[in-house]
Short mmCIF file of the C-alpha atoms (twelve columns), coordinates in Angstrom:
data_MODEL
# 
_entry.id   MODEL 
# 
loop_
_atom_site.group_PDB 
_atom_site.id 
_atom_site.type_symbol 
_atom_site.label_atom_id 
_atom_site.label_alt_id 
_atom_site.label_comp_id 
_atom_site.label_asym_id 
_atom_site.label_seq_id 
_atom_site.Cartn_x 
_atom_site.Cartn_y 
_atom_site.Cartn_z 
_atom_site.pdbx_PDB_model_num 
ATOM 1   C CA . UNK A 1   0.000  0.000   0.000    1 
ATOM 2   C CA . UNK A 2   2.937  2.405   0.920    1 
ATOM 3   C CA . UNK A 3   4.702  1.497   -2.305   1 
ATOM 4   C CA . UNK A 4   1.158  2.466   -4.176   1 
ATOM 5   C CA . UNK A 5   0.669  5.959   -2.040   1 
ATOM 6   C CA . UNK A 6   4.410  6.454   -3.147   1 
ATOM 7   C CA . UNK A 7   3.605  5.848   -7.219   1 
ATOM 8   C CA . UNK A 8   0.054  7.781   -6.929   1 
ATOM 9   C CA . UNK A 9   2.400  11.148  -5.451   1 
ATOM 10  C CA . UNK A 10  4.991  10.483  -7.916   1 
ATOM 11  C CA . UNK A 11  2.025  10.151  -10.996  1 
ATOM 12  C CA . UNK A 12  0.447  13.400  -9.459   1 
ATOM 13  C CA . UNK A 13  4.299  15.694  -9.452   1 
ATOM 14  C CA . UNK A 14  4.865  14.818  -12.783  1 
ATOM 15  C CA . UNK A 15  0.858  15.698  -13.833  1 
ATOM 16  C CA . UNK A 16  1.387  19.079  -12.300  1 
ATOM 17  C CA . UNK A 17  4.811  19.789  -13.656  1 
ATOM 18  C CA . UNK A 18  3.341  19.020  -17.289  1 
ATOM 19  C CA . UNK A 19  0.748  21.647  -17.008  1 
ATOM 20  C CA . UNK A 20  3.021  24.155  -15.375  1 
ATOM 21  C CA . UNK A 21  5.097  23.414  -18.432  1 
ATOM 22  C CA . UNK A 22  2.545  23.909  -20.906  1 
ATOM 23  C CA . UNK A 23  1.125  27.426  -19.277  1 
ATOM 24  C CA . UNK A 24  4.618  28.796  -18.856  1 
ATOM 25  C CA . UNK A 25  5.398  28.250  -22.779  1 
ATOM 26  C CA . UNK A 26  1.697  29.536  -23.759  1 
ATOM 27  C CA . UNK A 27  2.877  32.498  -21.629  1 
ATOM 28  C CA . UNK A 28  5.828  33.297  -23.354  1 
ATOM 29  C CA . UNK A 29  4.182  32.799  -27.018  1 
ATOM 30  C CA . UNK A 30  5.440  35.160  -29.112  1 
ATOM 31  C CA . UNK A 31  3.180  37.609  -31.243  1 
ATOM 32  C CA . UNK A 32  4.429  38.795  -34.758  1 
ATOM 33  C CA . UNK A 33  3.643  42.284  -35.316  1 
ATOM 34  C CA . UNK A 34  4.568  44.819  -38.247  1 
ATOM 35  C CA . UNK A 35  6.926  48.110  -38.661  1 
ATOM 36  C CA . UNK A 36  4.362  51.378  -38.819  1 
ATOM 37  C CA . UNK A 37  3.844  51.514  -42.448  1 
ATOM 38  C CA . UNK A 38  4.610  54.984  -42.506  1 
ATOM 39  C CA . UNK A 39  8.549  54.340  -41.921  1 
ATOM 40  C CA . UNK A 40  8.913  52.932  -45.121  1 
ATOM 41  C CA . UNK A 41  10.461 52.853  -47.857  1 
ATOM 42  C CA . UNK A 42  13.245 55.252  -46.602  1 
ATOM 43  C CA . UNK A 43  17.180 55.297  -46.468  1 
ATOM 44  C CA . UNK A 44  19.083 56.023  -43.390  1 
ATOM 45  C CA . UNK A 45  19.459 59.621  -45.104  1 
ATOM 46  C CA . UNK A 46  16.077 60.265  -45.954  1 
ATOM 47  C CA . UNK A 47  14.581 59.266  -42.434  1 
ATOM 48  C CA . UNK A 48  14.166 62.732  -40.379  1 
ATOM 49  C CA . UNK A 49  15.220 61.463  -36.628  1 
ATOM 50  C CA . UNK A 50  18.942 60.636  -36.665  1 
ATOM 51  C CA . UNK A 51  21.335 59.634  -33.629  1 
ATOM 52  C CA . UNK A 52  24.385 58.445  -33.133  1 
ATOM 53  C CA . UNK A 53  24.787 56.035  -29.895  1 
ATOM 54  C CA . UNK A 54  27.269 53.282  -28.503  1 
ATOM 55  C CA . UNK A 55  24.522 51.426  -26.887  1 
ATOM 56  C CA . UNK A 56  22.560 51.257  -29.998  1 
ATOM 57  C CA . UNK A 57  25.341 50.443  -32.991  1 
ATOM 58  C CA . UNK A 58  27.355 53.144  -32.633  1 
ATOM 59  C CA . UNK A 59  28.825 55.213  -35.264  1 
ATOM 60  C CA . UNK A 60  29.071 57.246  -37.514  1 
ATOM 61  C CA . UNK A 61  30.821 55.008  -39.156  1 
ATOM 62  C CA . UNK A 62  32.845 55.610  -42.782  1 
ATOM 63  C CA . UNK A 63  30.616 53.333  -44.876  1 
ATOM 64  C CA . UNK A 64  27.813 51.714  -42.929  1 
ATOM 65  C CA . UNK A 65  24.338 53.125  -41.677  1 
ATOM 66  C CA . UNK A 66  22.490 52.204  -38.067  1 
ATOM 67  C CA . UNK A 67  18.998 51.534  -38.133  1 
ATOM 68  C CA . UNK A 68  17.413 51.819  -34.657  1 
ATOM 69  C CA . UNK A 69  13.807 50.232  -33.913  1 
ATOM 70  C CA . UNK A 70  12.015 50.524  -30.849  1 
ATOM 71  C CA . UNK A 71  9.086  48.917  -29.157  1 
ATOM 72  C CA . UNK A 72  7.219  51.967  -27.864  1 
ATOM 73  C CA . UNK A 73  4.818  52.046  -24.989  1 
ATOM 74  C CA . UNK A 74  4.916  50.814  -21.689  1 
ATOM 75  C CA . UNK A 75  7.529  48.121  -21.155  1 
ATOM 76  C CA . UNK A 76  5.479  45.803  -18.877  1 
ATOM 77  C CA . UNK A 77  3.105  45.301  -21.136  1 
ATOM 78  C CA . UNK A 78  4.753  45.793  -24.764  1 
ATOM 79  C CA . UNK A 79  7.185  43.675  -24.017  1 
ATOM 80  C CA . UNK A 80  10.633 42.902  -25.892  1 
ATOM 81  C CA . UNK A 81  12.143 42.095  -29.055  1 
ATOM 82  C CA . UNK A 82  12.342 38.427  -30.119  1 
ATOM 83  C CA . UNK A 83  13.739 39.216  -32.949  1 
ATOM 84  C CA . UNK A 84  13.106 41.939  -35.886  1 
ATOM 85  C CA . UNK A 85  13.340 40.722  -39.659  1 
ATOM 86  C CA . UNK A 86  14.383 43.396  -41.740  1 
ATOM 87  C CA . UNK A 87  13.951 43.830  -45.601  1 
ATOM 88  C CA . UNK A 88  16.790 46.340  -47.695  1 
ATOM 89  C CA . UNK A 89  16.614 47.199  -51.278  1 
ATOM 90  C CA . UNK A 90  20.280 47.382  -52.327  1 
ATOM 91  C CA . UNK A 91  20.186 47.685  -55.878  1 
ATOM 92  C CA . UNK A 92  17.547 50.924  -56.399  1 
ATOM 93  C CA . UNK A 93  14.494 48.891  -57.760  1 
ATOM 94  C CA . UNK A 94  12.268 49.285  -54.726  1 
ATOM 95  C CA . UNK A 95  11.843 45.388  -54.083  1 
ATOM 96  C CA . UNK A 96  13.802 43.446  -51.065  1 
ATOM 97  C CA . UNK A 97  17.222 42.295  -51.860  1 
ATOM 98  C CA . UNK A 98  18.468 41.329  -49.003  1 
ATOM 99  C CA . UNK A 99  16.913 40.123  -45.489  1 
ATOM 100 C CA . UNK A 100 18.757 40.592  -41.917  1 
ATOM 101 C CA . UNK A 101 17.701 38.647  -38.982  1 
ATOM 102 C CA . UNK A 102 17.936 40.762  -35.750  1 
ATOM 103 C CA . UNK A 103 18.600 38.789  -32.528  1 
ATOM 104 C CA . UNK A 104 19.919 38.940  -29.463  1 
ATOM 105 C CA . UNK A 105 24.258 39.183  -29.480  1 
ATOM 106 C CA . UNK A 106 26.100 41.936  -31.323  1 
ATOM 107 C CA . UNK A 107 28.279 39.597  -32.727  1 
ATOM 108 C CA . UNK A 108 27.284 39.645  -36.304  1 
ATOM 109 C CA . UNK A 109 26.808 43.594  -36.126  1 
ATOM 110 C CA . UNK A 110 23.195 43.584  -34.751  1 
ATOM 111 C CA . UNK A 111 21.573 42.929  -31.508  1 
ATOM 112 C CA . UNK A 112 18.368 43.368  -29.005  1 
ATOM 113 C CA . UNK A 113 18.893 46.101  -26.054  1 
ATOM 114 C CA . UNK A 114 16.943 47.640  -23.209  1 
ATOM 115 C CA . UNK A 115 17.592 51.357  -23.122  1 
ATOM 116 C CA . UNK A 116 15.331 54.262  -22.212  1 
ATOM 117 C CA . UNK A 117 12.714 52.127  -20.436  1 
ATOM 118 C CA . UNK A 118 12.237 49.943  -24.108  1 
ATOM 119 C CA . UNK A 119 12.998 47.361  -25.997  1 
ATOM 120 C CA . UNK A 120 15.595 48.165  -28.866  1 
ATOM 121 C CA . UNK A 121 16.735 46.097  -31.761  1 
ATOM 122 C CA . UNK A 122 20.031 47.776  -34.197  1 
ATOM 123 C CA . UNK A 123 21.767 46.585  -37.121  1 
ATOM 124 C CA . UNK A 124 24.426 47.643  -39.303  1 
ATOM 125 C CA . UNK A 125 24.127 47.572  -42.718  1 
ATOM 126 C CA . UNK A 126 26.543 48.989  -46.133  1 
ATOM 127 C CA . UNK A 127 25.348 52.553  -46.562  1 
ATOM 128 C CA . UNK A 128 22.821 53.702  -48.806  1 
ATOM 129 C CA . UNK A 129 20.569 50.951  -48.810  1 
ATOM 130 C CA . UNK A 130 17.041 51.190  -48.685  1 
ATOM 131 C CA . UNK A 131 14.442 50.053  -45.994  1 
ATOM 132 C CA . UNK A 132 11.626 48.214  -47.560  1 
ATOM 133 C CA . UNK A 133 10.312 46.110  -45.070  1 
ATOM 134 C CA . UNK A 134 10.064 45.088  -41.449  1 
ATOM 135 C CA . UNK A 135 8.532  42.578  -38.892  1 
ATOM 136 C CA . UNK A 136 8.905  41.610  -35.470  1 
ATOM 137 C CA . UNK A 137 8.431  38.781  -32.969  1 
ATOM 138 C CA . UNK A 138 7.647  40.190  -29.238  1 
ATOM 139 C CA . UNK A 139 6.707  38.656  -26.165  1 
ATOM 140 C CA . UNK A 140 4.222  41.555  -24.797  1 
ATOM 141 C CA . UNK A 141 1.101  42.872  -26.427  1 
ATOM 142 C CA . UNK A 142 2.156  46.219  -28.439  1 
ATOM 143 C CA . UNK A 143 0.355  46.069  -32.374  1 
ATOM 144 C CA . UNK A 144 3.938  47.550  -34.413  1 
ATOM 145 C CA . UNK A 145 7.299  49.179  -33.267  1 
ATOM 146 C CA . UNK A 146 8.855  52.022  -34.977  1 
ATOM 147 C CA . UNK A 147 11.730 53.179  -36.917  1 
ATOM 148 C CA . UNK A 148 13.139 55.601  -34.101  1 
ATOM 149 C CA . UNK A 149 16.290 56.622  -35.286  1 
ATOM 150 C CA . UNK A 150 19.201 56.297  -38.028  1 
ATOM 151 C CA . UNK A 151 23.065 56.997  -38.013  1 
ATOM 152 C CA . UNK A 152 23.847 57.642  -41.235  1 
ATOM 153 C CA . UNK A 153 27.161 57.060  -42.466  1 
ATOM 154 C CA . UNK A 154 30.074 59.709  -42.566  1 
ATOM 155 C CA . UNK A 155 29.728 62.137  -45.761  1 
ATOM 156 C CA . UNK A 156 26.610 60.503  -46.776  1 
ATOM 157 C CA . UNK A 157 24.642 63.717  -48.511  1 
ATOM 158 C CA . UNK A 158 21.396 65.197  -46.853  1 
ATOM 159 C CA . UNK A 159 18.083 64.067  -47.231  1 
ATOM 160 C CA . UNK A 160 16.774 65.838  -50.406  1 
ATOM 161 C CA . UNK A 161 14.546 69.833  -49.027  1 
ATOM 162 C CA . UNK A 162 11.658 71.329  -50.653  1 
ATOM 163 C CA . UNK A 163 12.988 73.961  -52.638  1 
ATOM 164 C CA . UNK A 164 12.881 77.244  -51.341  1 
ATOM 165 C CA . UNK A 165 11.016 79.899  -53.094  1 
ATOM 166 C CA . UNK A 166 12.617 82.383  -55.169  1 
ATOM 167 C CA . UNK A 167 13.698 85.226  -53.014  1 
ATOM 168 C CA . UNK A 168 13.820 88.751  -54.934  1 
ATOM 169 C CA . UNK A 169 16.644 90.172  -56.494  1 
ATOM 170 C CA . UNK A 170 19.190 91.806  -54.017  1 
ATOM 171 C CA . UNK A 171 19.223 94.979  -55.879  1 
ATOM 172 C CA . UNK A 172 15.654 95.358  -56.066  1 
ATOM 173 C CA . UNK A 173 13.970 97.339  -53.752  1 
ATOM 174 C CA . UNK A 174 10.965 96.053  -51.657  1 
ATOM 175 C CA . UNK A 175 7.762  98.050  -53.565  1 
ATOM 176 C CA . UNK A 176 10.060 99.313  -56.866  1 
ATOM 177 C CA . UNK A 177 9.757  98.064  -60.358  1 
ATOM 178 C CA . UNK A 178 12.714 98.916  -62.424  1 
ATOM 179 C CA . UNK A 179 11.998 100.843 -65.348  1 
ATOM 180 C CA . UNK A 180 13.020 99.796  -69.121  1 
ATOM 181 C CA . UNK A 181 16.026 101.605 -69.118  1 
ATOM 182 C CA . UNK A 182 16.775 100.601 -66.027  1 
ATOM 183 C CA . UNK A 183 16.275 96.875  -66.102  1 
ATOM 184 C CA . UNK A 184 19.649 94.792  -67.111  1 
ATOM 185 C CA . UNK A 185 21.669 97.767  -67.161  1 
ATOM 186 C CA . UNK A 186 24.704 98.295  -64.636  1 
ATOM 187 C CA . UNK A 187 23.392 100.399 -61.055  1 
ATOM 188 C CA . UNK A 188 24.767 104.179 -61.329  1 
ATOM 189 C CA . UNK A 189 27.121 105.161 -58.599  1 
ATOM 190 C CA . UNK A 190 25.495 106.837 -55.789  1 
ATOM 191 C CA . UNK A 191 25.482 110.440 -55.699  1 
ATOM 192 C CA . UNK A 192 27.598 111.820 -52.853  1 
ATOM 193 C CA . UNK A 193 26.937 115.290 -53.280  1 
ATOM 194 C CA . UNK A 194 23.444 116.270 -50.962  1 
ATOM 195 C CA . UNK A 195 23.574 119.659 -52.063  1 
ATOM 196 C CA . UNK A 196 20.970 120.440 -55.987  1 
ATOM 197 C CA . UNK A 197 22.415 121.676 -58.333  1 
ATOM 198 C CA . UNK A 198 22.041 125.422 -59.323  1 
ATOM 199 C CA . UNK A 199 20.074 125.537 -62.570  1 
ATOM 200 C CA . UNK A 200 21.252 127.866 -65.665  1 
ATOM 201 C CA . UNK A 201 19.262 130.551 -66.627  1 
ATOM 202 C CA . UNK A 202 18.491 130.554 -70.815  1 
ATOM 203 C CA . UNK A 203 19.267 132.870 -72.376  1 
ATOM 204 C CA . UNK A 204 16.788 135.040 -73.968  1 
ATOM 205 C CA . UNK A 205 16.912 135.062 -77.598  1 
ATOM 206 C CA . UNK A 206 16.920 138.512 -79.024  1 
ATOM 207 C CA . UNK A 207 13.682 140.210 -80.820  1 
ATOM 208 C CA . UNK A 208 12.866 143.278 -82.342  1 
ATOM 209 C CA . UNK A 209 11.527 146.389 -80.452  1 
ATOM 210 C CA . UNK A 210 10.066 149.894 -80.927  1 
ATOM 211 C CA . UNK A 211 12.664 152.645 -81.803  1 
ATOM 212 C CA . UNK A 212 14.492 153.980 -78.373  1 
ATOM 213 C CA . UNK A 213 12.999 150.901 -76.510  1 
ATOM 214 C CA . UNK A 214 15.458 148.548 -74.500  1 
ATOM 215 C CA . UNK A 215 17.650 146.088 -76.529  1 
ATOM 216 C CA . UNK A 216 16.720 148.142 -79.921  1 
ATOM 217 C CA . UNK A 217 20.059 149.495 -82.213  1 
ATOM 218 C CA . UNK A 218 21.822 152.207 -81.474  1 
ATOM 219 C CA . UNK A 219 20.827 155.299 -82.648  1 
ATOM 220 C CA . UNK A 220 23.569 156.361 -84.708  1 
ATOM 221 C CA . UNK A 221 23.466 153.230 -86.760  1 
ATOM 222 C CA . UNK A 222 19.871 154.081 -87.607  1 
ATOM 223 C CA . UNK A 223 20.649 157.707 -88.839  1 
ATOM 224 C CA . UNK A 224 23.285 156.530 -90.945  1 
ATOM 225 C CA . UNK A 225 21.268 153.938 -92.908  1 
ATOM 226 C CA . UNK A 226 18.559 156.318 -93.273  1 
ATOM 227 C CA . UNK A 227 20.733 159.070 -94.783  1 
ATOM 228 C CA . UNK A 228 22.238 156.394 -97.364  1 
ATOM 229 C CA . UNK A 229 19.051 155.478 -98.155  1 
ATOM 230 C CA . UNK A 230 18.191 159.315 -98.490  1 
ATOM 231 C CA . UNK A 231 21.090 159.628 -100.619 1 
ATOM 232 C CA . UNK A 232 20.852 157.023 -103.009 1 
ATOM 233 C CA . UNK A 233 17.187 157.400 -103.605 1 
ATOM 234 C CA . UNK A 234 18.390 161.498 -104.453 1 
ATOM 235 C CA . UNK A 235 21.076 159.893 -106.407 1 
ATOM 236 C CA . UNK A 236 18.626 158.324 -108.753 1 
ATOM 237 C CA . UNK A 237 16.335 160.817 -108.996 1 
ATOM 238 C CA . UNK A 238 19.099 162.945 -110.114 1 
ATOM 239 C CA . UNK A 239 20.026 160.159 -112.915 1 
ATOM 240 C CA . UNK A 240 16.535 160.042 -114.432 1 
ATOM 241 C CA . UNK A 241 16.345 163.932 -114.785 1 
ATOM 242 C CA . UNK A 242 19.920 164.250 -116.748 1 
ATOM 243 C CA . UNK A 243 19.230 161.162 -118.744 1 
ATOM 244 C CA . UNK A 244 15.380 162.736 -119.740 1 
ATOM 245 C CA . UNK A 245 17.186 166.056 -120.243 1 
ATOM 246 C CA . UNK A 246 19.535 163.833 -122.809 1 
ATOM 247 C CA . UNK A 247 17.016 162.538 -124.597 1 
ATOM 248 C CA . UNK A 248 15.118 165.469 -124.967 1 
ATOM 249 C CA . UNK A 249 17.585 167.238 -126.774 1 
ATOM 250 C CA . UNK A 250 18.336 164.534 -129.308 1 
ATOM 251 C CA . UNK A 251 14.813 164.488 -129.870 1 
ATOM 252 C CA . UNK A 252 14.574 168.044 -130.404 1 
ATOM 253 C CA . UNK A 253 17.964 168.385 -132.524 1 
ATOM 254 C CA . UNK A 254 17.069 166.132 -135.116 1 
ATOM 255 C CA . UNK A 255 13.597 167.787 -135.335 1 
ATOM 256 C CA . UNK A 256 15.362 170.900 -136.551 1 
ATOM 257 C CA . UNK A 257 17.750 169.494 -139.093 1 
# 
């Protein structure tokens, strides 16, 4: 009877370690969940958060970029990183190239960290490839983790900016539009003189006036022309009378012959 007491116990132990088993694994089932859709595609350049930290890849490095992901939201309940699968474009067609496995161990340049009261998973990859993709495994209960940060690698160029406007034209004036003759044509030197310049008077042109009036000729030069004239209308007169006297007499000569 003792020896059956002794089985029944033993039958009952291992009953109740199977079950504590079986809830303990269901416990720690992981859940797959998926990066926020809005993260991707993007390069390491192109994302708009970037960091640069020795818990989480370090960096910058000369030809590699650090992706960063994080399980946001309240540890205890979110839970941590399993592992994140990670999908890169690498040859600029938009389509996944090449898949990295991110687990715990920075051994083969990736790994799974707590810092900043989450879960963190990092990975080093050639620089200038292009997310595409992500998922995750996780033991809480959080519905997608994040992109959170890049470090992009040394000299890598910015991100691409919207263009800025066209600003106006240094030389122009806020309010002023350039006249024709002014537009293309080289800016006059400044004026350092403040003081206007005195205007010239014109001068009058001169016209005729009454006899004696101002401005008129003097009066000797119009006595003289008026004798000449006088003199030379006497002179003819004279002329005419001699030359009728002349032909007066001829007339009158040959009459009496």
């Amino acid at each position: 009877m003792a020896w059956n007491r002794t089985l029944a116990a033993a039958g009952a132990a291992a009953a109740g370690l199977a079950v504590s088993l079986s809830l303990g694994t269901a416990a720690r089932a992981d859940t797959a969940i998926d990066i926020n859709p809005g993260n991707v595609p993007t390069t390491a350049v192109g994302h708009p958060d970037k960091e640069c930290d020795a818990q989480q890849g370090g960096g910058p490095f000369p030809d590699q970029d650090v992706w960063v992901f994080n399980l946001p939201g309240n540890h205890k309940t979110t839970g941590d990183f399993s592992s994140v699968t990670a999908k890169f474009d690498n040859t600029g067609d938009n389509a996944a190239d090449v898949t990295v496995v991110i687990e715990a161990g920075d051994a083969d340049g990736d790994d799974i960290v707590t810092t900043l009261g989450t879960s963190r998973a990092w990975v080093r990859t050639p620089a200038g490839w292009t997310l595409v993709a992500a998922s995750a495994t996780i033991t809480g209960t959080a519905d997608k983790f994040v992109l959170t940060h890049t470090c992009t690698a040394t000299g890598a160029s910015p991100s691409p900016s919207p263009s800025a406007s066209a600003s106006p034209s240094a030389s122009a004036s806020p309010g002023v539009t350039p006249t024709a003759s002014q537009a293309g044509s080289p800016t006059p030197s400044p004026i350092t003189s403040t003081s206007p310049a005195t205007p010239t008077s014109p001068v009058p042109a001169p016209s005729p006036s009454a006899p004696g009036g101002g401005g008129s000729l003097p009066v000797t030069a119009v006595g003289g022309i008026a004798l000449a004239g006088v003199a030379l209308v006497a002179g003819g007169a004279a002329m005419l009378a001699v030359r009728r006297r002349r032909i007066t007499t001829v007339v009158d000569g040959d009459s009496q012959g």
